[in-house]
C-alpha positions in Angstrom: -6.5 84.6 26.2 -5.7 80.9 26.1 -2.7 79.4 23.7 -5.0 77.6 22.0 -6.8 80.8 20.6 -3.4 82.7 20.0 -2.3 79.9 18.0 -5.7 79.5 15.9 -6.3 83.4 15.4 -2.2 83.2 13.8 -2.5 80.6 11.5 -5.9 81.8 10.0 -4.4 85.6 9.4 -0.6 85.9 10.1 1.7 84.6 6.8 5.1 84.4 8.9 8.5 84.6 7.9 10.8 82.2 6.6 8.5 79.7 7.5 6.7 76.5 5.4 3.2 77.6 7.0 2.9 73.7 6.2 4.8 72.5 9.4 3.0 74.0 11.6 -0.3 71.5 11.1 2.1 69.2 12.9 4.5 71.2 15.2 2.6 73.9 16.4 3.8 77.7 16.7 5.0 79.1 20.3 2.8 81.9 21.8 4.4 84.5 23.5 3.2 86.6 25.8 5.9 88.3 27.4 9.8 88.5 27.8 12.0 89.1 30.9 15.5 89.3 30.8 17.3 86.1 28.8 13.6 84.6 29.1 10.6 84.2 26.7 7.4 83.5 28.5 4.4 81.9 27.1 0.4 82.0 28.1 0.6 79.4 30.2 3.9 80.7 31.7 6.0 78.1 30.7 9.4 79.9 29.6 12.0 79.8 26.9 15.7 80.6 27.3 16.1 82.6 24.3 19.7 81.3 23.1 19.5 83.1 19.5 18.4 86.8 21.1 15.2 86.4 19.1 17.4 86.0 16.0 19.9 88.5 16.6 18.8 91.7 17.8 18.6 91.4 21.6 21.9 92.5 23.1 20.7 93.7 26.9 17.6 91.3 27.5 14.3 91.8 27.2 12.1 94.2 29.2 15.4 96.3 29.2 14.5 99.3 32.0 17.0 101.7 30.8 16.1 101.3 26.6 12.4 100.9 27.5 12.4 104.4 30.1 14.3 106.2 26.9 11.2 105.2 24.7 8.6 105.9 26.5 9.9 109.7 27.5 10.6 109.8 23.5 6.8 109.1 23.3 6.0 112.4 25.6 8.0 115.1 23.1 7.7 113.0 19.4 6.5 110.2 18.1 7.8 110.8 14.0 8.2 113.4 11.6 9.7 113.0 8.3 13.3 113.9 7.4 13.0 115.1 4.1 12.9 118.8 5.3 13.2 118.5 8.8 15.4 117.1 11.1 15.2 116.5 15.1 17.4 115.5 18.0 17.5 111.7 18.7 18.7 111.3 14.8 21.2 113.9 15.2 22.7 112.8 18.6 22.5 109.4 17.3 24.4 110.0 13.6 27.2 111.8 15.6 27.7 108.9 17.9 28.0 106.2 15.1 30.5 109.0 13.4 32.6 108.9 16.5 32.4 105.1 17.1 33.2 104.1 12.9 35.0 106.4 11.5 32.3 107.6 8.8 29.5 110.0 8.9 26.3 111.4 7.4 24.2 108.3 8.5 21.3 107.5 6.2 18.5 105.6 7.7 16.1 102.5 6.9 14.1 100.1 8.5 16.3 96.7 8.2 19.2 94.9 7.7 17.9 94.3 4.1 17.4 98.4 3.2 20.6 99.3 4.4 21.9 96.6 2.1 20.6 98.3 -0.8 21.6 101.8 0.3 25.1 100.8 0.2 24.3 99.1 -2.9 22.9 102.0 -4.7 25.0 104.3 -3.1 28.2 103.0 -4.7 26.4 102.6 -8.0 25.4 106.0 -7.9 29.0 107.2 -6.9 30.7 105.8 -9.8 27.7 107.5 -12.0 28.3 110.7 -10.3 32.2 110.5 -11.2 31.5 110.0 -14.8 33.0 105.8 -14.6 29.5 104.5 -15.1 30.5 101.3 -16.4 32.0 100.4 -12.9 28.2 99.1 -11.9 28.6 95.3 -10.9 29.4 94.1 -7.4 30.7 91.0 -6.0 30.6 89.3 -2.6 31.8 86.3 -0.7 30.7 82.4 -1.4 27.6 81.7 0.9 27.3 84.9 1.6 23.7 86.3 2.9 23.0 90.3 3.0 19.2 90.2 2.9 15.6 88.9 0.5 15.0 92.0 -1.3 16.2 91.7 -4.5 19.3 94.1 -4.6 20.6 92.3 -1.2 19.4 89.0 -2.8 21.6 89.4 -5.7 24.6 89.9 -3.7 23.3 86.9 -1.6 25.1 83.0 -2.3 22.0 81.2 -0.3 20.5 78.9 -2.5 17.3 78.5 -1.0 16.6 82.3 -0.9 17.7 83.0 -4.0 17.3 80.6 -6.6 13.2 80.8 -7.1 14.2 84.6 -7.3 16.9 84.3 -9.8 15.2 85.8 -13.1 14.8 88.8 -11.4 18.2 89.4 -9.9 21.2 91.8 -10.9 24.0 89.1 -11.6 27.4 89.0 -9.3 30.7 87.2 -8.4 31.1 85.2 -5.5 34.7 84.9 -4.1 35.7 81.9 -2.5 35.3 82.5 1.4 37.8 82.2 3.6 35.3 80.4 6.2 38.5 78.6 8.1 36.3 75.3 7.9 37.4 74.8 4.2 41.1 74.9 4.7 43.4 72.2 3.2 44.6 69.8 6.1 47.3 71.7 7.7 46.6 74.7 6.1 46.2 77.6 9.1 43.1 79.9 9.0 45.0 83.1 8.5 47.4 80.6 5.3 44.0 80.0 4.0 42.3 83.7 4.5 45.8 85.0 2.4 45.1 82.3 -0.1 41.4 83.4 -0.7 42.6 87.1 -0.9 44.7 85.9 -3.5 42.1 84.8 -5.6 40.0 88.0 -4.7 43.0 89.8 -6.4 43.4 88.2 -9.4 39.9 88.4 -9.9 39.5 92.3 -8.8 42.8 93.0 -11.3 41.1 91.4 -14.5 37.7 93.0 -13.3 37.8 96.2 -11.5 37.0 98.8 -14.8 33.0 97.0 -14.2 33.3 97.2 -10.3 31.6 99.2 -8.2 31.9 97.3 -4.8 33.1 94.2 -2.5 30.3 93.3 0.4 31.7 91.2 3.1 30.1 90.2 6.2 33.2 90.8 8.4 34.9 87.8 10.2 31.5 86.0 10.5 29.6 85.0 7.8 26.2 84.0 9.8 23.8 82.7 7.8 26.4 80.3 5.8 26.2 78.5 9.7 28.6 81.0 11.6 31.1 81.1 9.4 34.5 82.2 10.6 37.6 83.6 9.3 40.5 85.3 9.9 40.8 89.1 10.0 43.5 89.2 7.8 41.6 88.8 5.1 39.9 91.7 5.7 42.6 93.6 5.9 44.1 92.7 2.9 40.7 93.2 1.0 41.0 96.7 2.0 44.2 96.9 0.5 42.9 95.4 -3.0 40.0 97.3 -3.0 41.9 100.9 -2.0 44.6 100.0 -5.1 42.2 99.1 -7.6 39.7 101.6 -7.1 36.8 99.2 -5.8 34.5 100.0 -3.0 34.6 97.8 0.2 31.0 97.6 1.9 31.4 95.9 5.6 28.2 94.5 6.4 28.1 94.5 10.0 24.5 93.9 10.6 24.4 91.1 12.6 28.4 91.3 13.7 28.3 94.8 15.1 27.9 96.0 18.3 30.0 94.1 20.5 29.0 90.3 18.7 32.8 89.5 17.6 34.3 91.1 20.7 35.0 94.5 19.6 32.7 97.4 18.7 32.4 96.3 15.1 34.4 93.2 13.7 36.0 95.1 11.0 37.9 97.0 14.2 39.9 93.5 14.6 41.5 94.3 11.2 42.1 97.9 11.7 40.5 98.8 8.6 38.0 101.7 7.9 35.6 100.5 4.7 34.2 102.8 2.7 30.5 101.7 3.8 29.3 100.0 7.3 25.7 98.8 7.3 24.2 98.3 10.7 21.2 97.3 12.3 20.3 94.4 14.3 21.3 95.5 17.8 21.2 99.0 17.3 18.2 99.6 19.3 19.1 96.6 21.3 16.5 94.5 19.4 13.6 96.9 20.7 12.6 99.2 17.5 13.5 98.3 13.8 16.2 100.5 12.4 19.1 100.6 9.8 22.3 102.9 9.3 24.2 102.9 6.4 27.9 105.3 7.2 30.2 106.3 4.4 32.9 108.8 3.5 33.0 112.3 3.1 34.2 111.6 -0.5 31.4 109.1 -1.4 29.3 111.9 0.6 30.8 115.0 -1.5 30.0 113.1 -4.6 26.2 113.4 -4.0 26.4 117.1 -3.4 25.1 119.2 -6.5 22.8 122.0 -8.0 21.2 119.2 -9.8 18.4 116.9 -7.7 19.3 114.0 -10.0 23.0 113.9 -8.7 21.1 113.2 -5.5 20.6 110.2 -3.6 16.9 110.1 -3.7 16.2 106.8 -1.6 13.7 106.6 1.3 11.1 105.4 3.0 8.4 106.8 5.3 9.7 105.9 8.7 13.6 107.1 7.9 15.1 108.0 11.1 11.9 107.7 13.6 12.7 109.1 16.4 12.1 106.2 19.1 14.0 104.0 17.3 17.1 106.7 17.2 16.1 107.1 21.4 15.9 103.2 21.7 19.4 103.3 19.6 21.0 106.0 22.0 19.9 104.1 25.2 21.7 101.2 23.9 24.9 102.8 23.0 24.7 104.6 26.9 24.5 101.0 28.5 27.9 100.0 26.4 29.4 103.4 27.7 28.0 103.1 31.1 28.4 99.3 31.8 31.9 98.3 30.1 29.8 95.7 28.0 33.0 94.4 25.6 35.2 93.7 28.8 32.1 91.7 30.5 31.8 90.1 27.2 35.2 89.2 27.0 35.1 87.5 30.5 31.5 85.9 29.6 32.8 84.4 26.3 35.9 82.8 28.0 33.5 80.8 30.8 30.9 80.0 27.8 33.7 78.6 25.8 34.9 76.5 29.2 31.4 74.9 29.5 31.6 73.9 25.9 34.1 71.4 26.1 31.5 69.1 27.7 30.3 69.5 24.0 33.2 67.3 22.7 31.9 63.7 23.6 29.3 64.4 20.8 29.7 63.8 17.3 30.5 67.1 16.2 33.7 69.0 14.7 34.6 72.6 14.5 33.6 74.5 17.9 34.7 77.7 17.9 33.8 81.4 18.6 34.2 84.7 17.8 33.3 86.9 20.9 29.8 86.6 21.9 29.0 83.9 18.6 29.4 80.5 19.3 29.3 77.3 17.2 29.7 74.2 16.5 28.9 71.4 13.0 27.1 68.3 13.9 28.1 65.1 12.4 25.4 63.9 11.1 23.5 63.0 7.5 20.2 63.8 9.0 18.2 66.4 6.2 15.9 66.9 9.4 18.2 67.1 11.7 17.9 71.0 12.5 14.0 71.0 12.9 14.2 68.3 15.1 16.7 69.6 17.5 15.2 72.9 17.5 12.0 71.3 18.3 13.3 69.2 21.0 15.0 72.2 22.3 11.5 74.1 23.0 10.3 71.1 24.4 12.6 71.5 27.0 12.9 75.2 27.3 15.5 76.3 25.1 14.8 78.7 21.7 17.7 77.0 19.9 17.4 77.4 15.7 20.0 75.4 14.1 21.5 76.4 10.4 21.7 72.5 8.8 23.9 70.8 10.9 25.3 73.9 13.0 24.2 74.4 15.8 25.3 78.4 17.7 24.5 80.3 20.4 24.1 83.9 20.0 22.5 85.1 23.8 21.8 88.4 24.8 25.2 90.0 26.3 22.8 90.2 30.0 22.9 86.2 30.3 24.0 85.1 33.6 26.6 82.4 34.4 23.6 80.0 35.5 21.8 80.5 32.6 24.8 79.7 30.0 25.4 76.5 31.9 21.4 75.6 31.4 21.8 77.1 28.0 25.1 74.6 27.0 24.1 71.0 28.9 20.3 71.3 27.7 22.5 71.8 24.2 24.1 68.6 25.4 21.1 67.0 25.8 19.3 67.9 22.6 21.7 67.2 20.2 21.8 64.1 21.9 17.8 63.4 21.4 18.2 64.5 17.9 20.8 62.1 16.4 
């Protein structure tokens, strides 16, 4: 089958995501026919370095041997069976390896970042309900914040363009200020300024906390608000606010966890243990859509009763499929068997080394956080984004800017010859952009 009738057959029956179907009368969509490794190929075999691990998920490459073997012997025994009432291995073996690697237990399933969201979400509510302090029901989160479109993750969300069509049918929260190190005062040190954004977190959790149920945070990276960094002192200390005043901290480490900020899961760097983590993303290595929420045996306990109502009733058909719990347990083996945060480590210093080649542009505020990399462009361009990612495919790079930031988030498999493609085309297309 030719591009051409890939491309046609799409745009007359697909409705893609995040997209204005619009643009694509004039910059036509990418057909892909296969992946290998840090590589998207198309029909015509021309391929893609795929800089943004297909927006997050990848962590070992595509066409992965080991995750790909685990499915398909899945495949051979079971396919799915529901877990209300029944139960089978690859979810159990998988819930009592993300006990031993968080800290929590009793994992509840989804399908997405966005439904483990609301899990958390509902499971706080519901605590508070179950504990007879129903008026403890409203949540707040962090300035810019993004935790997923459906609308109880949307109305924890600060993204204006997601949200504000939507707003009429949103639960109302506070936004915090964020400690994103990029707004510090002149002089002012990220961890000064992350203390001085707890601060106001305080006050405002001390005049509040009789109406809160919970604090979200995406931990040390806030990605969607254009990589977003702070220090993990603030995390720490919103442990401590949270713990005192009786307030629920929710770590959303969907697109932070497993291995992206250097350790396991960010909230590690500030030795805190929240009272919810919410994973997906690269929990089945970007192969099989899947979501974990992980709590305490308190907020667990609470749900326990003769009465179904005192229950936490959420689901959905595919909770807990068992290939995505295989694909899930193959990707936690290859971080056990192949000492993925040290290579990291090593693979995150050399990235950061080619990146200085990055300065004789017109940019400000490279930085990193493990495997995330970024850095602002200076430049008043509304278009600017579209056009570098645009000219980035041109010349084999999947690059897809946030406004002016541009980041690299590459499967942890990328090869020292690929980052140093992957940074100078950068270079090069930021260049062609301005």
């Amino acid at each position: 089958m030719s591009n051409q009738d890939l491309l046609h057959r799409s745009l007359v029956s697909v409705w893609h995501p995040c997209t204005q179907m619009k643009q694509h009368e004039t910059f036509p969509l990418v057909p892909i026919h296969r992946g290998d490794g840090a590589w998207l190929y198309d029909a015509d075999g021309k391929r893609y370095l795929d800089a943004v691990s297909s927006w997050w998920v990848n962590l070992f490459g595509h066409n992965n041997p080991r995750i790909k073997e685990a499915i398909k012997q899945q495949l051979d025994t079971l396919e799915h069976v529901m877990l209300a009432g029944f139960t089978h291995e690859p979810v159990v073996a998988l819930s009592e390896k993300l006990a031993k690697l968080t800290g929590l237990g009793h994992a509840f399933y989804g399908s997405d970042g966005a439904s483990a969201t609301e899990i958390a979400l509902k499971m706080s509510f519901h605590y508070w309900r179950n504990r007879g302090q129903s008026s403890k029901a409203k949540f707040i989160s962090l300035q810019n914040s993004y935790h997923g479109e459906t609308l109880g993750a949307l109305g924890v969300t600060d993204v204006a363009i997601f949200k504000d069509t939507y707003a009429p049918l949103l639960m109302q929260s506070a936004q915090m200020p964020s400690p994103d190190f990029r707004l510090a005062e002149a002089g002012e040190s990220a961890e000064d300024f992350a203390l001085r954004c707890a601060n106001a977190l305080e006050n405002y959790v001390v005049a509040h906390h009789h109406e809160l149920a919970a604090f979200i945070i995406e931990p040390l990276v806030q990605c969607a608000a254009g990589m977003a960094m702070y220090h993990p002192v603030y995390i720490a200390r919103a442990h401590e606010i949270c713990t005192q005043y009786e307030v629920h901290l929710i770590a959303d480490e969907i697109a932070v966890g497993f291995g992206r900020t250097g350790t396991m899961f960010a909230c590690e760097q500030a030795s805190v243990m929240p009272d919810f983590i919410c994973l997906s993303k690269g929990i089945t290595g970007g192969y099989l859509p899947l979501s974990a929420v992980l709590t305490t045996d308190d907020i667990y306990q609470s749900f326990y009763h003769d009465r179904t109502a005192k229950g936490f009733l959420h689901s959905h058909s595919y909770t807990g499929n068992p290939l995505a719990c295989r694909a899930a347990l193959a990707t936690l083996a290859i971080f056990e068997s192949d000492a993925v945060l040290q290579s990291n480590y090593l693979k995150s210093t050399m990235i950061v080394d080619r990146m200085q080649v990055l300065t004789d542009l017109p940019i400000k505020h490279l930085r990193h956080k493990g495997m995330i990399f970024a850095f602002d462009v200076i430049t008043e361009d509304a278009h600017f984004s579209r056009r570098c990612y645009q000219q980035a495919m041109q010349h084999g790079l999947l690059l897809r800017p946030i406004g002016n930031t541009v980041y690299f988030m590459p499967p942890y498999t990328i090869s020292e010859a690929e980052f140093d493609f992957m940074v100078h085309q950068t270079s090069d297309m930021v260049r062609l952009s301005l």
